[in-house]
C-alpha positions, 0 to 999 in steps of 0.5 A: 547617603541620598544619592547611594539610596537612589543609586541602590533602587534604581539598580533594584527596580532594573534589576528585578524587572529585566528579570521577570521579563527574561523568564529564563527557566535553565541555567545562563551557563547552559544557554550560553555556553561556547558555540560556533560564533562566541565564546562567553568566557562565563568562567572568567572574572574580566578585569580592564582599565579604559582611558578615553575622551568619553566628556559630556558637553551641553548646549543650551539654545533659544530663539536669541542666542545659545550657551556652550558648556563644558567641564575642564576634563579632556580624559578620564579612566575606568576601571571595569570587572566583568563576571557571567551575568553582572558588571561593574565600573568606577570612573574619574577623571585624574588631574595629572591627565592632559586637559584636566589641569588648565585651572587658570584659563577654565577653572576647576572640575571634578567628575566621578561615576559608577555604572552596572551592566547586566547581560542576559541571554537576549535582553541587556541591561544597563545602569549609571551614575554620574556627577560633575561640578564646575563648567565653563562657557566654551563660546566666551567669545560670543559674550566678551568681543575682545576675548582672545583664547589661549590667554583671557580666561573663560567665563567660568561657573564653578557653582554648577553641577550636574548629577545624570542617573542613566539607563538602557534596556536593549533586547537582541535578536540573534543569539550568534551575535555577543553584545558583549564582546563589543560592549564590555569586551568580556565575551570572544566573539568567534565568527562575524556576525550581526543583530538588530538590537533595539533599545530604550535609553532613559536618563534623569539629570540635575544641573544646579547652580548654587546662589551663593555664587550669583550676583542676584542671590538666586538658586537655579534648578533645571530638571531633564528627563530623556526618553529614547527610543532606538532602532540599532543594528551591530555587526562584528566582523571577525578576522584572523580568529582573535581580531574583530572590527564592528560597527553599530548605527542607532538612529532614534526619536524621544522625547524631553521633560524639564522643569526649572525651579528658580529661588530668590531668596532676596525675595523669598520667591520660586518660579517654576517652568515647565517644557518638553521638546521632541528630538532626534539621536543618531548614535554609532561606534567603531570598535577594532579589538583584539581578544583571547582566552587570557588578553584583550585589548583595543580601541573604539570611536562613538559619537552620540548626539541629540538634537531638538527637532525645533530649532527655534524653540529652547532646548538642552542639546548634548553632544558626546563623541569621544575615542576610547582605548582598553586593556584587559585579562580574564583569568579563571574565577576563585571557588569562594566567588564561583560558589556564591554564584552557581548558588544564585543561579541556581535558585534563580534560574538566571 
């Protein structure tokens, strides 16, 4: 129950704010209906399943040694539904899915997520969740000499989980560009085109190894906040009018803030610390689609990485470069969603 209310207010707080911003006085049908270069398909429910590699892995360093972990999930799957303005999806990774299964060698995982996208005429909003628990130490060989892979077991951390609440609010300069037919797949891109977009990604995650798994007795609690800011450019080439290939380069700086929390409860006692770090991203993606009034379909490759400027101070890195593969259909919206909708537009101005 606290997670779903820190999810909701999260949602809300983005919700309303990206709202008073946009001050858009006509109807969103009306500021973007079909033209020369995209089709907003804005009276179609978009409905896709996405199967891709899309795993976080983290990478703790210091002056002395670094520490690689990793969930035991190669693949995971989603499933979006797009409508006008808002989007939703719900991710998890299957067990009977190749990689997600080698329980003996690296433990058990679980991971699970939802998000939300809302997509204006010039500014995007996005919102996240996600949660995963047990990990294992992907650089074994570093700590035990004589690990041979394929055979010994991992180190494994079953009591370690994260949960990650993620944002991004991004504002487009070219209204012939459609972010969405390249981010969520539910508008037709007709013409190639390009924009600037930048944009600012935040992130607040906790990764907690619970004590009754320590030989000490000692809870630990590790607190990172991410401030990002990005200088991204798309551009979507169309050819043979229902085929695209875009590319998206976004580099950026931001800043980190952690606190860490330890609890000995041997000793009845809790130790914090506190750091930031500066750190660089250099984000992109490929994306070669196919799309239609009624089907779409494609494949995508993003990389995404973070990097502390100092590499010689403690630091958390991440590193998340995955492929991604979709299938979709639009079809036409019922009345008894159509209705509640037009009446939102319409007392909103959305």
């Amino acid at each position: 129950m606290k997670d779903n209310a820190i999810i909701l207010t999260f949602l809300l707080c983005s919700f309303l704010t990206l709202s008073q911003t946009d001050k858009i006085t006509v109807k969103l049908d009306t500021l973007m209906a079909e033209n020369e270069y995209f089709n907003p398909l804005s009276d179609k429910i978009s409905i896709r399943a996405n199967l891709s590699s899309n795993i976080k892995f983290y990478k703790f360093r210091d002056s002395e040694a670094s520490l690689s972990l990793e969930p035991n999930n190669n693949l995971r799957t989603s499933l979006t539904v797009d409508y006008k303005f808002i989007g939703f999806s719900l991710g998890f990774a299957p067990k009977f899915f190749p990689g997600n299964n080698d329980n003996e060698l690296k433990g058990k995982s679980q991971l699970s997520g939802i998000g939300f996208q809302f997509n204006f005429r010039r500014w995007l909003q996005k919102v996240g969740y996600e949660k995963v628990s047990g990990f294992y130490v992907k650089n074994t060989r570093d700590f035990i000499p004589n690990w041979s892979e394929g055979e010994d077991p991992y180190i494994q951390i079953p009591a370690l989980s994260t949960k990650t609440f993620s944002g991004s609010t991004a504002y487009k300069f070219n209204d012939n560009f459609s972010f969405s037919a390249v981010n969520g797949y539910f508008q037709w891109q007709l013409k190639s085109a390009g924009s600037f977009i930048p944009t600012f990604d935040y992130d607040y995650t906790i990764f907690k190894l619970k004590a009754d798994q320590t030989l000490d007795n000692i809870e630990n609690t590790s607190n990172e906040f991410n401030l990002t800011l990005k200088t991204s450019y798309y551009h979507t080439f169309v050819f043979r009018k229902n085929w695209l290939l875009s590319f998206t380069g976004s580099p950026g700086i931001g800043l980190n803030f952690a606190r860490e929390t330890d609890k000995n409860f041997d000793a009845n006692t809790t130790t914090k610390e506190n750091s930031n770090y500066a750190y660089y991203v250099l984000d992109g993606s490929i994306v070669l689609g196919y799309n239609s009034k009624t089907f779409y379909s494609g494949a995508r490759y993003d990389w995404k990485n973070l990097s502390n400027f100092d590499k010689n101070q403690e630091s958390l890195s991440v590193v998340n470069n995955f492929f991604e593969f979709y299938i979709g259909y639009h079809f036409d919206a019922p009345n008894f969603i159509k209705k509640p909708f037009n009446w939102f537009e319409n007392k909103t101005n959305l």
